[in-house]
N, C-alpha and C positions, 0 to 999 in steps of 0.2 A: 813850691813844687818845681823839681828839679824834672822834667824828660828830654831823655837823649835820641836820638837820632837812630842810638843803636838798638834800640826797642823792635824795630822792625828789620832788623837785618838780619834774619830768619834761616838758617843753612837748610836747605830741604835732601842733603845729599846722608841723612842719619839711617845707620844701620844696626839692629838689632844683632849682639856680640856675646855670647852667654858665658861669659872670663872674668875674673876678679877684674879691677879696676887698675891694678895697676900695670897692667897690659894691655891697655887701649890703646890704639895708634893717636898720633895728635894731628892726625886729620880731620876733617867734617863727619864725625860720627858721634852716634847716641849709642854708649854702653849697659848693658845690664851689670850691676855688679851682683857678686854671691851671694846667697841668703845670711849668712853668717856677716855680712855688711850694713845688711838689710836696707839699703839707698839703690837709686838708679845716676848712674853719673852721666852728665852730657856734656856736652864737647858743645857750647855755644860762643861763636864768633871767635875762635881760637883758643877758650879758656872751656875747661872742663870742671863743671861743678859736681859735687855730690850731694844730693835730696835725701836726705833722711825719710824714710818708711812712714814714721809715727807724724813727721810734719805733714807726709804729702795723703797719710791717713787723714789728720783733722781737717785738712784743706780742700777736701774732698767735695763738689759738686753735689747737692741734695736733692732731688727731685718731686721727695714726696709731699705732701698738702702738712704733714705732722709727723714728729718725731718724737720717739716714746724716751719720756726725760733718764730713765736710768740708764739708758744704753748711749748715751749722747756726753749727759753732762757730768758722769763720775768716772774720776781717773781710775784704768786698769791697770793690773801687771804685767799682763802676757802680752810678749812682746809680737809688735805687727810686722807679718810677714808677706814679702812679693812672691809671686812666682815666673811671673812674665811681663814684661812691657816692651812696647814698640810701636813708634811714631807713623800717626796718618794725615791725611790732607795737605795742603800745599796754605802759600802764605799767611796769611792771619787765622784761617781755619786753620791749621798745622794744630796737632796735641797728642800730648803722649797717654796713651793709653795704657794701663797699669792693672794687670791682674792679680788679685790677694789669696790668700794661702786657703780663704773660705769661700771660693770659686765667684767674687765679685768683683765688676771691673769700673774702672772710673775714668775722667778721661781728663788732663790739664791742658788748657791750651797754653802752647810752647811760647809766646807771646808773651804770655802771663810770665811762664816760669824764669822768662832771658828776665825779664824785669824787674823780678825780685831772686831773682839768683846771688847777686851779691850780696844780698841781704841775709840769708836765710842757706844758702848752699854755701858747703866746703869747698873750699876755689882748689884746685889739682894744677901744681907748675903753673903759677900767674904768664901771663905773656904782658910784656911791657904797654903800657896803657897810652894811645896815643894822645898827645898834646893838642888840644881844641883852642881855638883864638877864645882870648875874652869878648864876651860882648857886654855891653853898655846896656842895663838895664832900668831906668826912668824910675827914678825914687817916685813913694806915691803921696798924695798930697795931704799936707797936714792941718792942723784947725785954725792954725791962724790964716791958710790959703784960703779956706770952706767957708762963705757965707751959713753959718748955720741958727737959722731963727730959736729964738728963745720968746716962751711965753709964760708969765708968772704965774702960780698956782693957784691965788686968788681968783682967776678968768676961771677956772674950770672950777673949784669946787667950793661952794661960797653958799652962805645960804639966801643972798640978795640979788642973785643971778637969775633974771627974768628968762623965762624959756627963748625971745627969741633971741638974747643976746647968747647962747650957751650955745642954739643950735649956729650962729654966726660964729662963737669960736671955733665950735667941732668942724664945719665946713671949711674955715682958714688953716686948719690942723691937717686935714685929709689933702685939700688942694697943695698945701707947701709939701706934703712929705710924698704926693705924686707928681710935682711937677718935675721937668725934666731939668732947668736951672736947678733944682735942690738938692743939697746930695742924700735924700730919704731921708736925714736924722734930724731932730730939733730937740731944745734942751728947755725942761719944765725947772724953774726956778724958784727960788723964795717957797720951798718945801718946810713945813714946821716940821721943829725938833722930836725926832725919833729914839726907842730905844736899842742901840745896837743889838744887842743879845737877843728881843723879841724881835728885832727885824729879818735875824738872819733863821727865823722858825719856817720860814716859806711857808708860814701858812695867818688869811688875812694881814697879812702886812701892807705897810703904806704905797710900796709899787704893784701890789696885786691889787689893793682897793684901785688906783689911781688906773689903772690898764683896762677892769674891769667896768669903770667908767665912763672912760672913752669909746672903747670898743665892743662893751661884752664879756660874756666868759666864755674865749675863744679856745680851753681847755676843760669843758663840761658838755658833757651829748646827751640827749634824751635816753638813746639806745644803750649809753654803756657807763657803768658810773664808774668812782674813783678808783678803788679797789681794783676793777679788772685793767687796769692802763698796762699790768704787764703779767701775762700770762711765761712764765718762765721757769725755769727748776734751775738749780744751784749744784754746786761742788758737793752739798752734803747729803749724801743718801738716806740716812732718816729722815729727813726733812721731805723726799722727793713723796713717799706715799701718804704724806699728811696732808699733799697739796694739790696736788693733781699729775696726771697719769701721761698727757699729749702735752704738746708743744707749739697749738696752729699758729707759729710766725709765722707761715706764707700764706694766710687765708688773707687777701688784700680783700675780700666780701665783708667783712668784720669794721666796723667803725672804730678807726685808731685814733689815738692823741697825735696834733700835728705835732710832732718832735722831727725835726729834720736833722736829728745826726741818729735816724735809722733809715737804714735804706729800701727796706720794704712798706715804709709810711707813705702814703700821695697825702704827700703836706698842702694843704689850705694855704692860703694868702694869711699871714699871722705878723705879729707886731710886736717886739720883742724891747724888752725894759732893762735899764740898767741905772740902780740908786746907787751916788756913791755917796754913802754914812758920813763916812769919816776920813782924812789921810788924802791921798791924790794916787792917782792910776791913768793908765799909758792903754787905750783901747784902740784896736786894731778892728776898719770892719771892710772886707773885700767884697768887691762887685764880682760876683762867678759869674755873671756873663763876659764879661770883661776878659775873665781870666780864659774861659773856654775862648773866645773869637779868638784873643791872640796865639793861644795855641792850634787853632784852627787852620790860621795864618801862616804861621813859622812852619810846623810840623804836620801836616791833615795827615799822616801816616799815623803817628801818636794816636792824634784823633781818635780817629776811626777804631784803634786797639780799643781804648779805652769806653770804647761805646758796645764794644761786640763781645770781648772777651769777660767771661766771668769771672767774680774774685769772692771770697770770704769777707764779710764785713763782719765786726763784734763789736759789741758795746758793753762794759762792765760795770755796775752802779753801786758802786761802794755804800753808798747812803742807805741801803736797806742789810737787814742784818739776820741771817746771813749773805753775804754781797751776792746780786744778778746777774745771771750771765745771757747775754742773746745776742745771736748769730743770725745772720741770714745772708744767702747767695744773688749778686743782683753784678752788674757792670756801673763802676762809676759815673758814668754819664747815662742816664736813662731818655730812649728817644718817645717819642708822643705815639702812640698805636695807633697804625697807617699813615705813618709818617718819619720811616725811618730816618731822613734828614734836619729834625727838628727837633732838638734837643727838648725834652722836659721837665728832669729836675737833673739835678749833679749831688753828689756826696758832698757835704759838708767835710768829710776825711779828707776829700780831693782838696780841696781848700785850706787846710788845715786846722779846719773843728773851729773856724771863726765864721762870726756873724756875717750875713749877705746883704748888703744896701743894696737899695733900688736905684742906685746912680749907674747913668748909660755911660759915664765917663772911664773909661782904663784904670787902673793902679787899686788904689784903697787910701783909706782914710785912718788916721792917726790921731785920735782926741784926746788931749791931757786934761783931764778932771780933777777938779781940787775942788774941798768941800770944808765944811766946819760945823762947829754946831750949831749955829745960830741960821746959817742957806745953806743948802746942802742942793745937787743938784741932780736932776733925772732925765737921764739920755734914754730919747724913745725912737729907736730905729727900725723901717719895716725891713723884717727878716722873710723872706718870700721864697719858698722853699721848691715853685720852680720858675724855670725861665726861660721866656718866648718873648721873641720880637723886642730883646735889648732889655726886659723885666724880667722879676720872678713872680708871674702870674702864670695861672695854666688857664687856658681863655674857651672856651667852646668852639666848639667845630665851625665855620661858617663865619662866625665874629671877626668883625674889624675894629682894630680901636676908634674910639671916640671918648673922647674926655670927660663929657660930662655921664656918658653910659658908665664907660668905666669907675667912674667915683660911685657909684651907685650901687654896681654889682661887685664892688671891693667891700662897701659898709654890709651890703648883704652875709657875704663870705666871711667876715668878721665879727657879725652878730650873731653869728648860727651856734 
């Protein structure tokens, strides 16, 4: 995760110009360009970009509780048309305000748009890119640096394991992967031989038996069974009235699957597994607290954007057929309600769609896994999808940590 500095260099000096684009002055201004361009070009930080219409259609800010799937999720023809926009509020509230050809208005914060501007807008005469010192950034630590406990598989599932030696395993399980020495992951060993092909059915295999063991089945709710985990319509229009009609992604009243690479989820405290079969792999697991303080630190202007300003999230799931599509509108850093200084949970996107250990220490962790068919091994990291007070637990109002409290109301959180 790359943020610059110029995230927040915000010009407030923007004026609504009703001229093609290519007569805009290259000073501190915000252009309309022509309907027959169908974009608004802006003039950010010396460089002027142009937004296409139909992107800054999809990107659009939602409001409602439900969105009716054919008017959302199937591609049209008719091309989208502005007729008016022009920039309100001053710094980080700053946002371009954009009226459509079907008298609805929406609003981008400008913040937002400097920051994926390069990405997604047509740059208009580049201005030379100023030269930033390199800084020295602290490789993060890898598995031969990490103490990481290992416990063979016979301790947990055996059938000569007397209850209280199992609950004496489970309690040395829970205390290593919350202590604060541990970097949250330990490694189950001496796994008997599995079959690749049935393992990768995700369904009852040997790391769902082995997870649901320890913990629970921290992916099944009383209130809501399998089938309904994704309420969603698809690219394909017959399909949408065979299936349903609404779209409640933002009903957060709804009991969801913890999946924390969706942004309208309040992810549980959950524990996340990783068998490796066969071959060797390079896993990557970042501490998001870690990542947020030090940005907090360097940049608190970044910050702060990325806490206030809204953005499009999507998730696409190839594995159903035909593939999922779901969207929902939220700020990558989510703060705790009545506490707007307190971060609650962060996107997993902000992260780069890797796992989150419970380690209070800076950087990430780097484990190289090799396996055969004879041991084969099973990496079990707590994935805690939010994070208060240097963890990703979301803690109750009034609570102070305590150790043995908190071991308690994590197995709780984990058995549900």
């Amino acid at each position: 995760m790359v943020v610059g500095c110029d995230w927040v260099e915000v010009m407030h000096s923007f004026s609504l110009i009703m001229q093609p684009a290519s007569r805009v002055s290259t000073t501190e201004r915000m252009s309309f360009t022509s309907e027959s361009n169908q974009g608004v070009s802006l003039n950010l930080n010396g460089n002027t970009y142009v937004f296409h219409s139909q992107w800054l259609k999809d990107a659009c800010f939602e409001n409602e509780s439900s969105r009716d799937a054919a008017s959302v999720y199937v591609h049209r023809q008719e091309p989208i048309v502005i007729t008016s926009a022009k920039v309100q509020g001053e710094g980080s509230n700053s946002r371009l305000s954009v009226t459509w050809k079907d008298g609805s208005t929406n609003n981008f914060p400008i913040p937002w748009l400097l920051a994926l501007a390069p990405l997604v807008g047509k740059q208009v005469n580049p201005s030379p890119s100023p030269t930033t010192p390199k800084t020295s950034i602290p490789p993060g630590w890898l598995a031969k640096q990490v103490d990481i406990q290992e416990l063979p598989y016979d301790k947990l599932i055996a059938s000569d394991i007397s209850p209280a030696e199992y609950a004496s395993t489970q309690n040395w399980l829970l205390d290593t992967l919350l202590s604060p020495a541990c970097p949250g992951i330990l490694k189950v060993t001496n796994l008997p031989p599995v079959d690749p092909l049935i393992e990768s059915s995700q369904k009852d295999n040997l790391l769902t038996v082995l997870l649901k063991h320890l913990f629970g089945a921290v992916f099944q709710h009383s209130k809501r069974g399998p089938d309904e985990t994704f309420k969603i319509a698809s690219y394909y229009k017959d399909k949408i009235t065979s299936r349903i009609e609404e779209l409640p992604n933002y009903d957060v009243s709804e009991i969801l699957l913890p999946h924390v690479d969706h942004a309208h989820y309040d992810n549980p405290v959950r524990v996340q597994g990783l068998h490796s079969i066969q071959g060797e792999s390079e896993n990557t697991f970042i501490d998001g607290w870690a990542v947020l303080q030090t940005l907090k630190d360097e940049d608190p202007e970044a910050y702060e954007i990325l806490g206030k300003s809204p953005m499009v999230l999507g998730r696409v799931a190839q594995f159903y057929d035909p593939p999922l599509f779901q969207t929902t509108v939220d700020t990558a850093i989510r703060p705790t309600p009545g506490f707007p200084n307190l971060p609650k949970a962060v996107s997993t996107m902000l992260l780069g769609g890797r796992s989150v250990s419970s380690r209070k220490s800076c950087g990430e962790i780097r484990i190289n896994s090799r396996s055969t068919s004879s041991q084969e091994t099973c990496i079990c990291g707590t994935t805690l999808g939010c994070c208060t007070d240097g963890r990703r637990f979301s803690r109750p109002r009034g609570w102070r940590w305590d150790r043995p409290l908190l071991s308690r109301w994590l197995v709780t959180r984990i058995a549900r």
